[in-house]
C-alpha positions as CSV (number, residue, x, y, z in Angstrom):
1,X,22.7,12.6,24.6
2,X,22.6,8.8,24.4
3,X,19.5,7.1,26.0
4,X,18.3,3.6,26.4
5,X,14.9,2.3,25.2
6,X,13.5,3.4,28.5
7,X,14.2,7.1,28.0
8,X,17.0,7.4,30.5
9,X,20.4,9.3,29.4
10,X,23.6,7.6,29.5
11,X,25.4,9.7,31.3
12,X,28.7,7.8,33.2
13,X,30.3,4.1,33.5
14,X,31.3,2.1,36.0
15,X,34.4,-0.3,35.7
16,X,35.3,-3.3,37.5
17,X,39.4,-3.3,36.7
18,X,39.8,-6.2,38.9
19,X,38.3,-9.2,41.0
20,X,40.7,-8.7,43.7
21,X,40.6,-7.5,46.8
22,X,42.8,-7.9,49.7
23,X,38.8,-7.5,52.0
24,X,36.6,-10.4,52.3
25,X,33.4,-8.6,53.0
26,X,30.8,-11.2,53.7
27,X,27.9,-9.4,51.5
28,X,30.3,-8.0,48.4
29,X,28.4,-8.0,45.4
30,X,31.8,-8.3,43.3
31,X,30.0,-5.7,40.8
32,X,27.7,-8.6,39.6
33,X,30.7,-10.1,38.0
34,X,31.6,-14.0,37.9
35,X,35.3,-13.9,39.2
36,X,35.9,-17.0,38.3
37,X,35.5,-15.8,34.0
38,X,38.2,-14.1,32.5
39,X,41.3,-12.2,33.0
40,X,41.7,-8.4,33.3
41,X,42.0,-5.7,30.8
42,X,44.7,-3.8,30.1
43,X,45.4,0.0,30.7
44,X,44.8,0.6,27.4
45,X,42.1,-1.6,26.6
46,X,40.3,-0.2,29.2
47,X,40.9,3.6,27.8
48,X,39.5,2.7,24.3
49,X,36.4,1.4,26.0
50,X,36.1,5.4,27.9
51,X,36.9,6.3,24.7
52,X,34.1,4.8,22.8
53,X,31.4,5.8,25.8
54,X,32.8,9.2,26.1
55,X,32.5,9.8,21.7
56,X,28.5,9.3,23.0
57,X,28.8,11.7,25.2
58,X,29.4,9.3,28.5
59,X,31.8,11.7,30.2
60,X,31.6,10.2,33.7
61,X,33.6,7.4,34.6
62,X,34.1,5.1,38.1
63,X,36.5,2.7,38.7
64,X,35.5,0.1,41.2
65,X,36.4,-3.9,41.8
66,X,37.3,-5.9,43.6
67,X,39.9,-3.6,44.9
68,X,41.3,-1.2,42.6
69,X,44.3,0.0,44.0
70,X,45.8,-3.6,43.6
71,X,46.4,-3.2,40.6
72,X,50.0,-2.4,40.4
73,X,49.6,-0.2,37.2
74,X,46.4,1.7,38.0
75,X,48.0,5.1,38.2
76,X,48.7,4.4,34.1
77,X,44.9,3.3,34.1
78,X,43.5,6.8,35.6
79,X,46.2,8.9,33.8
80,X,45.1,6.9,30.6
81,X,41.0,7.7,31.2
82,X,41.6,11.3,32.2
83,X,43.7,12.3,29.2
84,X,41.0,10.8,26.9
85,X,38.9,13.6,25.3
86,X,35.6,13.8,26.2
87,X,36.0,12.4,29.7
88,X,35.1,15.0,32.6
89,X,36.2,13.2,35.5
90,X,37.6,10.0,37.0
91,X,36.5,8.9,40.3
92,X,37.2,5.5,42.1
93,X,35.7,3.4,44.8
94,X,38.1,1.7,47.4
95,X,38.3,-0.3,50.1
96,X,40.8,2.3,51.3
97,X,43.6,0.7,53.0
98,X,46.2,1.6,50.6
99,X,45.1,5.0,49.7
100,X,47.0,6.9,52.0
101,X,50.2,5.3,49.9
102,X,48.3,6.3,46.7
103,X,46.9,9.3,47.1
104,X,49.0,12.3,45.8
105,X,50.1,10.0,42.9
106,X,46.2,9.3,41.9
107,X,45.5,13.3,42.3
108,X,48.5,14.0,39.8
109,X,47.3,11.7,37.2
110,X,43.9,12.6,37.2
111,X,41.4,11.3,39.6
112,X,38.7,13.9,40.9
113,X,37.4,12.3,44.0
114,X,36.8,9.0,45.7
115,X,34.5,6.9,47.9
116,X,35.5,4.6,50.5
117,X,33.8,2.0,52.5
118,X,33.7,2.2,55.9
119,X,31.0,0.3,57.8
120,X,31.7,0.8,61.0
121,X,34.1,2.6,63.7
122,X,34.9,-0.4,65.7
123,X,37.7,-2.3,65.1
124,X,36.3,-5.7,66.4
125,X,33.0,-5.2,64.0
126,X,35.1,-3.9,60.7
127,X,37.3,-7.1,61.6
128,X,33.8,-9.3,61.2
129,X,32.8,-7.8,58.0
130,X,35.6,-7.3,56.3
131,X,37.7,-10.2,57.4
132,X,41.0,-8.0,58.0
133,X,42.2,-5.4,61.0
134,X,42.8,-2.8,59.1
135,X,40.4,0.1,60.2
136,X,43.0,2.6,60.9
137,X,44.8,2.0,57.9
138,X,41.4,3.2,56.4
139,X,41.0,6.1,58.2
140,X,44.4,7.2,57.3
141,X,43.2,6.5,53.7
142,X,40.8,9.1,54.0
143,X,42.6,11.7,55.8
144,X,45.5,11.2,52.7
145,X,42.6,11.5,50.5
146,X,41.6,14.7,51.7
147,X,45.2,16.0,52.0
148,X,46.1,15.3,48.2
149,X,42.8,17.2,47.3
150,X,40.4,14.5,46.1
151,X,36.5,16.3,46.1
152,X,35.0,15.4,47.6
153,X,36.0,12.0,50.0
154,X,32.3,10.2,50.2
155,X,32.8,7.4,53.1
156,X,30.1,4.0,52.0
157,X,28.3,2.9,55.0
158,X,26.2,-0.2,54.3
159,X,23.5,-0.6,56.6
160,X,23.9,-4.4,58.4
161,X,21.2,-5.6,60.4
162,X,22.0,-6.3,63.8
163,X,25.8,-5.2,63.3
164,X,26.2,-1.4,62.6
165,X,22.2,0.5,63.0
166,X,22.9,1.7,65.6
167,X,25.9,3.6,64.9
168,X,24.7,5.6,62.7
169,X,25.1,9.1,64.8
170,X,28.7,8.0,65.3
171,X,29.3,7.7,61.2
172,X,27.1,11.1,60.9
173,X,29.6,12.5,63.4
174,X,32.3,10.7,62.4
175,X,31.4,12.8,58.6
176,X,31.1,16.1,59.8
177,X,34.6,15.8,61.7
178,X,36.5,14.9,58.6
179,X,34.4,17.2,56.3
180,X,33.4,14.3,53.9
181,X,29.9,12.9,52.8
182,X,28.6,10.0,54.1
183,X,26.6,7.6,51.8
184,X,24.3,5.3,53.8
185,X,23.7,2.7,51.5
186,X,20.7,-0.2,51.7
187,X,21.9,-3.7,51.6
188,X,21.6,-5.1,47.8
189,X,21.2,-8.2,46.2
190,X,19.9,-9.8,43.2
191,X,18.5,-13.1,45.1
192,X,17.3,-12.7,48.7
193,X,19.0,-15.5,50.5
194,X,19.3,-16.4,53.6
195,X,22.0,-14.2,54.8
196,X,20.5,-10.9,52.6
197,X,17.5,-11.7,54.6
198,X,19.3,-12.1,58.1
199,X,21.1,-8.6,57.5
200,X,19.0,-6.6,55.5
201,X,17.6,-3.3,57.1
202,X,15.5,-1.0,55.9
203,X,16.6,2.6,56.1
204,X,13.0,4.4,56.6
205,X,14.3,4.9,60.4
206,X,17.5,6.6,59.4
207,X,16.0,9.0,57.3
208,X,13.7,9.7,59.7
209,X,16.1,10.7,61.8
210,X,17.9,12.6,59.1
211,X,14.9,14.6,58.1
212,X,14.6,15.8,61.7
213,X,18.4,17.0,61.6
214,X,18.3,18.3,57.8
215,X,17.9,22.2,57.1
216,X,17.0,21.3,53.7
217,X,17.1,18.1,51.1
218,X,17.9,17.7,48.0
219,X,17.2,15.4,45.4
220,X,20.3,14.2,43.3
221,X,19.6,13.3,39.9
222,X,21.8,9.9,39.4
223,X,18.8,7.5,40.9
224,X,16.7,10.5,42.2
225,X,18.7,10.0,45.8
226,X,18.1,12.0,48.7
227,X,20.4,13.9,50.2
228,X,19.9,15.9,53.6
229,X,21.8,18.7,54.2
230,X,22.0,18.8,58.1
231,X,21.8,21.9,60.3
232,X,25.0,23.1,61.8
233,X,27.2,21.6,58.7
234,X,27.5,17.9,57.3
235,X,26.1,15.9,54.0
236,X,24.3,12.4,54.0
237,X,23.2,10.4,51.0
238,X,21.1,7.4,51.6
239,X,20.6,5.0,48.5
240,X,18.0,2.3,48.4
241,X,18.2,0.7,45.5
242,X,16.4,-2.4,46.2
243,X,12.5,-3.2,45.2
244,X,12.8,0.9,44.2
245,X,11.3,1.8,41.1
246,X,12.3,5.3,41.3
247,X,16.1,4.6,41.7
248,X,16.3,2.1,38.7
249,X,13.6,4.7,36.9
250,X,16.5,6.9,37.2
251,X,19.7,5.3,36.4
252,X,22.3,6.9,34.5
253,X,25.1,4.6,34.1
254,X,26.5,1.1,32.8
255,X,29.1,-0.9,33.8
256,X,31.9,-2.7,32.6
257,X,33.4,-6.3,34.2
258,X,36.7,-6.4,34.7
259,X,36.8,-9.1,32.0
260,X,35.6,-6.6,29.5
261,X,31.8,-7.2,29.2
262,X,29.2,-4.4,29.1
263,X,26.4,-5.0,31.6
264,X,23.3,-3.0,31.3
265,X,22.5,-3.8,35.1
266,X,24.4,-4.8,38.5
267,X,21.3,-7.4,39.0
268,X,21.8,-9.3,35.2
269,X,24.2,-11.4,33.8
270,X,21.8,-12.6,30.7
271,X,22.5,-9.6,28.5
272,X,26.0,-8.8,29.2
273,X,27.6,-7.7,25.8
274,X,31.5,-9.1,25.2
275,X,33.6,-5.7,23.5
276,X,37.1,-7.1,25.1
277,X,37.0,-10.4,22.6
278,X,36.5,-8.4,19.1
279,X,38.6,-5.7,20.5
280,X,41.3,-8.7,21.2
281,X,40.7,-10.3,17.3
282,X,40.9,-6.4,15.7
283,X,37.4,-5.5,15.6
284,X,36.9,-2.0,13.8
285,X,36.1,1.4,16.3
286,X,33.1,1.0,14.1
287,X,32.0,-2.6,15.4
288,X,32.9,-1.7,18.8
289,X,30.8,1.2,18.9
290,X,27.9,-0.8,17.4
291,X,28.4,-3.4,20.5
292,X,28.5,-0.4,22.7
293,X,25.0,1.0,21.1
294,X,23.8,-2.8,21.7
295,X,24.5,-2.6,25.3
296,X,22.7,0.5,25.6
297,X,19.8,-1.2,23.9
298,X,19.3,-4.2,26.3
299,X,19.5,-1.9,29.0
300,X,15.8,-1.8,31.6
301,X,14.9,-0.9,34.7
302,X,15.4,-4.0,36.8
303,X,12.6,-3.3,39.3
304,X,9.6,-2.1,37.5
């Protein structure tokens, strides 16, 4: 198994396969990526990139964006990533809102399972995040979800100060209703401005609370997460990735832009690694795969 300098095993990759998004969420972390650099890959472009991380034994792979399901050819994308030896499953993350449209068709060519965000349960507050009135249209998304047989549906709740703590029991509710996972997830960002500091919360109350309804917890191994198993029947993940040693101790992945750049780290843009270009100019599977080894290299723990 591939590892980094640090001692931690490459084991999946996340790709951006587009800046778009039809959302405007006011704290979207656009993947680390620049928007403004670059134009997107192509389907196949992005398989020989799986292909290369999977012949190291990187058999985990996440698409993500912007929005992904925007891109009018992203059924050829997963179909393209699954067939590709060595890959054991395809898995997206989406805003949601056009997956109930999507969702048999992404099943049949090859995605496992899928994570959508859903911050809240009111339509007036979803409207203030995400800029858009679409909350049943997401719902419906993860019903479709669960209908076409994507396993599991994880729902993305980010914790926002002063706008969604205290729904919390609703979304936990909300979870074991629909029989999905819920993912309560710590505000993140590389620079602590002023509005990561006027909605960051800190999740110690909520897993207080969750230890008090868990039968038992378990510790996943992708960024040593918690996850409470609650009594009478429902899942919760919380991730708190920021000022954590533990979870960047533990992380298993890299990422790809959707401009084709390898980035060791969400938080750095300093020691991103361009493989699109040479790709582009006819650059050996050898060269490539000596860029890939050289992201792997500048990867480190960004807290410490």
């Amino acid at each position: 198994m591939l590892k980094d300098p640090y001692g931690r095993p490459l084991e999946s990759i996340r790709i951006s396969v587009t800046q778009r998004c039809n959302f405007n969420c006011f704290y979207c972390h656009r993947e680390g990526e620049d928007p403004s650099q670059g134009d997107e890959m192509t389907p196949e472009e992005i398989r020989r990139i799986v292909e290369i991380a999977a012949s190291f034994g990187v058999g985990k792979v996440k698409l993500t964006g912007g929005e992904p399901l925007l891109r009018s050819d992203i059924l050829d994308i997963v179909s393209g990533i699954h067939k590709t030896r060595g890959v054991k499953e395809v898995s997206m993350t989406t805003n949601g809102v056009l997956l109930s449209k999507h969702a048999y068709e992404l099943k049949e060519a090859g995605l496992a399972r899928v994570n959508v965000s859903l911050d809240t349960l009111t339509a007036e507050k979803f409207k203030r995040i995400t800029g858009v009135d679409a909350l049943k249209s997401v719902i419906l998304g993860i019903t479709k979800a669960k209908e076409a047989g994507l396993y599991p549906v994880k729902v993305n709740m980010v914790l926002l100060k002063g706008l969604n703590e205290n729904e919390v029991s609703e979304m936990i509710a909300f979870a074991r209703e629909n029989d999905v996972i819920l993912q309560i997830i710590e505000l993140e960002s590389p620079h602590e401005s002023e509005w990561y500091r006027e909605y960051h919360a800190s999740l110690d109350s909520v897993e207080r609370l969750l230890e008090s309804m868990a039968e038992r917890i378990t510790i996943r191994k992708m960024h040593h997460r918690k996850k409470y198993h609650l009594q009478g029947g429902g899942e919760v993940e919380v991730v708190k990735p920021m000022h954590n040693t533990e979870f960047c101790r533990n992380c298993n992945r890299i990422r790809v832009t959707s401009n084709g750049k390898l980035k060791p780290c969400l938080f750095r843009n300093d020691n991103l690694v361009d493989i699109l270009s040479p790709m582009r100019r006819g650059a050996s599977e050898e060269a490539l795969r000596e860029l890939f080894l050289e992201a792997v290299k500048r990867r480190e723990p960004y807290f410490r």
